[in-house]
N, C-alpha and C positions, 0 to 999 in steps of 0.2 A: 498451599492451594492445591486442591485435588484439579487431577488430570482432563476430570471430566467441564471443569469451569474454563479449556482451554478450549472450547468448542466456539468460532465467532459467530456473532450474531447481530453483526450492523454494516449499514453501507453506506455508503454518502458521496455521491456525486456532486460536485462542486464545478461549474462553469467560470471562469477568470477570463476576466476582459480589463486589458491594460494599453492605455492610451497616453502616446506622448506628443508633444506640441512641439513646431519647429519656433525657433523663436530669430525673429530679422537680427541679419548681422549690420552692424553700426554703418550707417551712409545708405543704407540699401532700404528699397521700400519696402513694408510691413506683407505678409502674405494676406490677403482678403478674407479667408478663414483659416483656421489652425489645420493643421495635417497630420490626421491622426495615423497611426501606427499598431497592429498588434505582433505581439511573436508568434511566428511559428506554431501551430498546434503537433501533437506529436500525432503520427496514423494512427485512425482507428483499429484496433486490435478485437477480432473476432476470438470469442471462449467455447463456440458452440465445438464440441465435439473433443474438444482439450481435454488430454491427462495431464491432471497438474505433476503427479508423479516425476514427469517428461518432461518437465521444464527447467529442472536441476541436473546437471550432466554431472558424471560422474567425478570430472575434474571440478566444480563448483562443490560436490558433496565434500571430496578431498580437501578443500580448500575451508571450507565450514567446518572441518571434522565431522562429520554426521554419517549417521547409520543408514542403512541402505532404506528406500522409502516404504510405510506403509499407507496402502491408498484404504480411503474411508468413503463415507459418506456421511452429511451432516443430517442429523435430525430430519431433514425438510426436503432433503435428495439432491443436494450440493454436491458436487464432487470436491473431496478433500486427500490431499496427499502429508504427511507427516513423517518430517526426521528426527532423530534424537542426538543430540550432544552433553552428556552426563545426564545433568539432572535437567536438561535446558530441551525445550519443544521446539520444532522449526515447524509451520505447517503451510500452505497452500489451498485455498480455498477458489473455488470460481462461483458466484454468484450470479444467477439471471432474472432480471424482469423486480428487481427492488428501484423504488421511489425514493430518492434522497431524506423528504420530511419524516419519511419514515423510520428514522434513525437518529434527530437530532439531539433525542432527550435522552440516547442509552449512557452518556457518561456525561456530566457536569466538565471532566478535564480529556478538550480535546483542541484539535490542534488543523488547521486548514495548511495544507503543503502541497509541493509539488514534487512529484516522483518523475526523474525521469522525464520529464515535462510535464508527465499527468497529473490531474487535479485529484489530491488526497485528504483522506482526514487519518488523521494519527491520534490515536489515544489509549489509552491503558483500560486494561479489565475493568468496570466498578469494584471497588473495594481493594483492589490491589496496593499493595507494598512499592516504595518508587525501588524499582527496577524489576519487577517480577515480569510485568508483563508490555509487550507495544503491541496495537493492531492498527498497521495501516489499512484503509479500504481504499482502491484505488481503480477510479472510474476509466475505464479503456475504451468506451465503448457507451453509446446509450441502455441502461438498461443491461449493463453487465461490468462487472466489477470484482480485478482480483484481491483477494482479500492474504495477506501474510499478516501471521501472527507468528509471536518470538513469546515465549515465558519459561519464567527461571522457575519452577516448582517451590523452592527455598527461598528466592532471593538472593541469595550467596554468592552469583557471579558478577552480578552487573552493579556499580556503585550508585545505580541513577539512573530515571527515566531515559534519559538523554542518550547514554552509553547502550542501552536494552534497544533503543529506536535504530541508532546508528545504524548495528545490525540487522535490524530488521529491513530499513534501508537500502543496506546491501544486498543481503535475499533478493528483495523486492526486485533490485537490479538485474541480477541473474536472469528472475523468469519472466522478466518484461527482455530482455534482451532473445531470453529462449524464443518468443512470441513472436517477435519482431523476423527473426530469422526464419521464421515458420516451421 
């Protein structure tokens, strides 16, 4: 996979609402309606003005093995930061002002999760090899959305979508943690 297919280009905000019931303990009267519950939402996390560069400290780079960062920009004036580990991509992307529908149809194999608490979609390049490539999009915020992608150039490192994700995962952890700390 050429380097230049490593560029993301989807986002998908997903809202999760999860509801539990209390249910009567034996001998005791029923509650009159259920008692709903949701978790925790995690804080919103503002991107305006972030280098994604800055959101990998130098003991995470350490920790990644990764090269010192190169800041970009994506096609559309995203701010994009990228590490290298051999033949393997780390990159960081912030997105602003994307519409979740807007993104549903860029890959048939994708994957609704939670990062961190936040509401993600995971899914591999179109066309990719299982392990070559993960790209979470991960909604922090209405209307803004960090994006990490991981890809193996080769394939050669990772045995499986799963293992390529992990990683990504991890990243993802880092600069949601950088965020959080302001």
């Amino acid at each position: 996979m050429r380097a230049t297919r490593l560029l993301p280009g989807i986002v998908l905000l997903v809202g999760a609402l999860l509801a539990g019931c209390s249910s009567p303990t034996p001998g005791a009267p029923a509650p009159a309606a259920p008692v709903a519950s949701t978790p925790a939402d995690p804080p919103e996390l503002a991107l305006d003005g972030v280098d994604p560069c800055s959101l990998i400290s130098a003991a995470d780079r350490q920790a990644f093995g990764l090269t010192v960062p190169e800041p970009d920009e994506s096609p559309i004036g995203f701010p994009i930061c990228r590490w290298m580990r051999a033949e393997i991509t780390f990159q960081l992307a912030m997105i602003f002002g994307a519409n979740p529908p807007d993104f549903t149809n860029y890959s048939a194999n994708h994957e609704v999760i939670r990062v961190d608490g936040y509401a993600a979609l995971q899914m591999t390049q179109p066309g990719a090899d299982p392990g070559e490539s993960c790209i979470l999009s991960i909604g922090v915020r209405p209307d803004q959305v960090v994006q990490v992608l991981v890809g193996d150039r080769f394939s050669s490192t990772y045995p499986s979508e799963t293992a390529i994700c992990e990683d990504a995962k991890r990243f993802a952890h880092a600069a949601l943690a950088a965020l959080q700390r302001g």
